[in-house]
N, C-alpha and C positions, 0 to 999 in steps of 0.2 A: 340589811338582811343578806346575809351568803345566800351563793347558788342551792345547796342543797333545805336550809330554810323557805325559801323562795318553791324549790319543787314540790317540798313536804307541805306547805303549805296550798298550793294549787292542786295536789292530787292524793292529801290525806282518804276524803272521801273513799276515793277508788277503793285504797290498801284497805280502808273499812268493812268495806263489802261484800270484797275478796276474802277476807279474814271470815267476816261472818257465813260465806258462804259455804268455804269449808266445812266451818264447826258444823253446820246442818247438816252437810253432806256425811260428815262425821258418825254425826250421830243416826242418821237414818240409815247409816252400814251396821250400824251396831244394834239397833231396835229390829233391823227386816230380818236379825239370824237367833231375837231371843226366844227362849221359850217363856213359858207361863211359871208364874214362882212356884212350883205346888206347897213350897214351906209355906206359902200367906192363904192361898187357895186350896189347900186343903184338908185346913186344920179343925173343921169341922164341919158338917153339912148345914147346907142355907134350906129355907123349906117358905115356899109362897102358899099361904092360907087361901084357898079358892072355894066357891059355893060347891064344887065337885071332891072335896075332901082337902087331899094337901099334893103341890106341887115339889118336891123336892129337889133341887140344885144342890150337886152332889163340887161343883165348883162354881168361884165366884166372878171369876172371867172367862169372859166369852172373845169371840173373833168379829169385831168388826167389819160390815160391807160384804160379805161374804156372796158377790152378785157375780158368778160362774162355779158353776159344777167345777169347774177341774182343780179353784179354788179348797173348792168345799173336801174335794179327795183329797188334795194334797196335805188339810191338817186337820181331816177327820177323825187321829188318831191322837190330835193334842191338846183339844178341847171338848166339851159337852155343850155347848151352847155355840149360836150362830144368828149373826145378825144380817138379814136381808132388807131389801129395799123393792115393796114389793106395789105393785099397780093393778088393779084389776081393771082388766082387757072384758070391757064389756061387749063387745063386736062378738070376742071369739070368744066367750066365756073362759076365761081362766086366767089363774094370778102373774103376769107377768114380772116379772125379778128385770129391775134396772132402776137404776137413780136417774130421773131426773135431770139435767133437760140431756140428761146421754140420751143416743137415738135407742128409742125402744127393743130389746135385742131378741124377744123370741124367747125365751127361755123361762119354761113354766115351772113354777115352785114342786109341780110335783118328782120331779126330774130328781130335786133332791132329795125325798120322799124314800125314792125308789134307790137312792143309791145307798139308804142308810140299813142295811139290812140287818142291823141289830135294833132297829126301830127304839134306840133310847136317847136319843140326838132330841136336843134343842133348839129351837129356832123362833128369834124376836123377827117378828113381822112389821116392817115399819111403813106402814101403810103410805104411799100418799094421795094417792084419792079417793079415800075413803069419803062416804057423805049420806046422806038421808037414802039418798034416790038408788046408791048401790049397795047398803048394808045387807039388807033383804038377800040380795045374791051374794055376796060375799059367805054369808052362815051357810047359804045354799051348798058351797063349793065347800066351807069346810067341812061341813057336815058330812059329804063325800069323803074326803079325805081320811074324816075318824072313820066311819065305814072301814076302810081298808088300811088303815096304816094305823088307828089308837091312837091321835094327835091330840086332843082335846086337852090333856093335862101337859103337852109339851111344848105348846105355843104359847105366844104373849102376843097381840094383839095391839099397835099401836099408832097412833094418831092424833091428828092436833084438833078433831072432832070429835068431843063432847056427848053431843047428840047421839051421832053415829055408833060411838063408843055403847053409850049405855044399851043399845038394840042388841050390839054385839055378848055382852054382858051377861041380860039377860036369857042369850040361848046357850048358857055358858061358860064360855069362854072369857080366858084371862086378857081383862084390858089394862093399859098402860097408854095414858095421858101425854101426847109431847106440850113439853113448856117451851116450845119454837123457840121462841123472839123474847123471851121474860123480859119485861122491862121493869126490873128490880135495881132500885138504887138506894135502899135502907130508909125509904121518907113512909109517911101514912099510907101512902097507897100502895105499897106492897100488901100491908096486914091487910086493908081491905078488900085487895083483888085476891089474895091467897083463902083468907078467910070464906067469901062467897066461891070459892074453889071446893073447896071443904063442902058447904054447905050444901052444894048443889051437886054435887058427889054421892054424900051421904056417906051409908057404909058398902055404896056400888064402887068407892072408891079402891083400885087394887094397888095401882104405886103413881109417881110424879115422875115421868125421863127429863133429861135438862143435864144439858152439859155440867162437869164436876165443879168449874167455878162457882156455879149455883147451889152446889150442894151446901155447904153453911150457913147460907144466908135463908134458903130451904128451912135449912132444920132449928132455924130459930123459929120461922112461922112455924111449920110443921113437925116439929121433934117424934111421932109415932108415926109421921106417913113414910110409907118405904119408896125409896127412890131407886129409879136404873140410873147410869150414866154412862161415861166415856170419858178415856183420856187414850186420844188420838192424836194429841201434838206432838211431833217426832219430840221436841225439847225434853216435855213433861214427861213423856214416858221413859225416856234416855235415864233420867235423874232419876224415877220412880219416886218420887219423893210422895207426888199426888196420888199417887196408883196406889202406894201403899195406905195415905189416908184416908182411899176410899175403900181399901176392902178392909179397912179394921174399923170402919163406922159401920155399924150396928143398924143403921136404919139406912144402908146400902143395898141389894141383896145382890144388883149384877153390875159390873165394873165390861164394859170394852175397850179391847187393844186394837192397835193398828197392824197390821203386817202385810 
């Protein structure tokens, strides 16, 4: 084996990594500068059926994490929808906006509220402590909210709490289901946990969120339940290939980008 076999051999790996490292970097220069297709996104209105009438979604992607106001301004003018990541701050009464296990940042959901002054802005609310013991106050706060801002029909409400969910529900407000952790791998017990999914749902059921890998294997259980998702891999949304099969599925209604 020559010298340069011998190298290539000892430090292939390296060049691999370097190679792939690029192509990421690549690609996440080229996903942080796109916009939203509006040719896929706006080729018809989407509309969420709720106990309050109808919800419409005038498009079908939304922005991603959207956890800082300056965030929220900077492409308040290229979206209709907005996903936060919100914690109800029971000490200080009110919804804290941060992910998890970031340090808590202070920044309360009405902030965005108030900066939407055409009050037609959407925003998924992605709960994470939601639970029995603070639903009660969370309807509290929102109920506040429509007071003054009309939110009622322009939130979605969601979490990996069940329970909590349905409290939510019924003071009317739109909920959405996280399917966290699915442990779906195509054997019997998908149908069976999907199905007592259904069941226990009923028709307080509004949609199923879960990452877009999930979504086929979803809509073989569930073919009429309407799903939210996300495709936030720099790769995935590079290619658009998945972006695009989720907004021309039918039992999609909201796709999120990363930016």
């Amino acid at each position: 084996m020559d010298n340069w076999n011998l190298f290539w051999y000892f430090h292939r790996s390296y060049f691999l990594y370097f190679a792939k490292f690029l192509i990421i970097l690549f690609i996440g220069s080229c996903t942080s500068n796109s916009t939203p297709d509006s040719s896929l996104t706006k080729n018809r209105p989407w509309t969420i059926l709720t106990t309050n009438g109808e919800m419409p979604i005038l498009e079908k992607i939304w922005l991603h994490r959207t956890n800082h106001p300056d965030k929220f301004k900077k492409y308040v003018n290229n979206y209709s929808g907005f996903e936060l990541d919100v914690n109800i701050n029971i000490k200080e009464n009110y919804f804290e906006v941060y992910h998890q296990p970031d340090i808590p940042s202070g920044i309360d959901f009405s902030t965005y509220l108030s900066l939407d002054s055409s009050r037609k802005k959407y925003f998924w609310l992605d709960f994470k402590n939601l639970d029995l013991e603070n639903a009660k106050m969370a309807i509290r706060l929102l109920n506040q909210f429509d007071q003054v801002y009309k939110i009622k029909n322009r939130v979605l409400i969601e979490s990996t709490k069940p329970d909590a969910l349905k409290i939510i529900r019924k003071a009317g407000y739109n909920t959405v289901f996280y399917l966290s952790y699915p442990k779906l791998n195509g054997k019997l017990n998908d149908t069976v946990y999907l199905q007592w999914l259904v069941s226990y749902w009923d028709d307080q059921l509004l949609a199923i969120s879960a990452d877009a890998k999930y979504i086929p294997l979803l809509n073989t259980y569930l073919p009429a339940t309407k799903k939210l998702t996300w495709c936030t891999n720099p790769l995935r949304n590079s290619l658009l290939a998945e972006k695009k099969r989720m907004i021309l599925d039918s039992s999609v209604l909201i796709v999120l980008e990363k930016r």
